[in-house]
N, C-alpha and C positions, 0 to 999 in steps of 0.2 A: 582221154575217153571218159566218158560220163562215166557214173556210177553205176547205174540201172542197165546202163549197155557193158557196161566191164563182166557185171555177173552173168549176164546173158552168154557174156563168151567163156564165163571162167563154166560157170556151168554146166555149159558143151560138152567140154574138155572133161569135166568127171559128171557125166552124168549118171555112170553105173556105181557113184557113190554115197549112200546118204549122211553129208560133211556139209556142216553150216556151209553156205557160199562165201558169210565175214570170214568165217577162218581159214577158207581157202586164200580170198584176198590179201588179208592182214600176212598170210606166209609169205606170199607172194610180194605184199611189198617191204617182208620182210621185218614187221610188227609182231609175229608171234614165229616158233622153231618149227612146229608142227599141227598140222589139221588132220585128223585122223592119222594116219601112217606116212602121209604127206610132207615131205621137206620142202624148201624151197627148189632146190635141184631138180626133184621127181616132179614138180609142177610146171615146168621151165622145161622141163624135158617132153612131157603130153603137148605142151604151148609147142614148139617145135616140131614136133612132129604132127600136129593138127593144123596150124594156121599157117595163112602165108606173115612172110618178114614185118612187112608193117604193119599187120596188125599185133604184132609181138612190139612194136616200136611206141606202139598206142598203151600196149599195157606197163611197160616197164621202160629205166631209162636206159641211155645206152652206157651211162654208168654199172647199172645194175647186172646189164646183158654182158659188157665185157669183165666183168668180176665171173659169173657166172657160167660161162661161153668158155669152158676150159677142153682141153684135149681127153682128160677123163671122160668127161659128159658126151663131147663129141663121138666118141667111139660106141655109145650107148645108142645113138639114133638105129633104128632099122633098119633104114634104107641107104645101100651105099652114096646114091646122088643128094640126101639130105647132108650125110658124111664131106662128103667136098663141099656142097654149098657154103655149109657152114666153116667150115677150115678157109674158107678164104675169106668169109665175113669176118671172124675170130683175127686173120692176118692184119686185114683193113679196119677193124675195131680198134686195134693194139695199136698200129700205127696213127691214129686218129685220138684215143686214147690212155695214157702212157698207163701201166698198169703199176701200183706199188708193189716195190721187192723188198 
């Protein structure tokens, strides 16, 4: 995804925050810890629960999503059917892959 369209989406996502959009990115792709209060989890976790799959696919890799995509964070979503969605993504991510132990 472009640059100019990235922010458009990251900034969706926190628009009820005034946080540079670079250092929402840079968290995001994991260049800086934190943007305001912001980790990369809590950012990853709004992205999920705001957009659909591929556009989550467009933002980040599927490296990044299965490091990320843990049962902790899982159980954080809202919404029960977000909760499964994702537990089966996270199965088929793993399987696809392999996660360092």
């Amino acid at each position: 995804m472009e640059t100019a369209r990235r922010h458009i989406v990251l900034k969706q996502v926190l628009w009820d925050y005034n946080i540079p959009i670079e250092d929402i990115d840079a968290v995001l792709r994991g260049d800086l810890n934190r943007a305001g209060h912001y980790n990369q989890e809590m950012i990853f976790l709004k992205l999920l629960e705001s957009y659909p799959w591929f556009t989550i696919l467009e933002l980040m890799s599927p490296d990044q999503i299965n490091q990320l995509l843990t049962h902790q964070l899982i159980k954080k979503l809202r919404s029960p059917s977000l909760r499964q969605k994702y537990e089966f993504v996270q199965k088929r991510l793993q399987q696809v892959i392999p996660t360092a132990r």
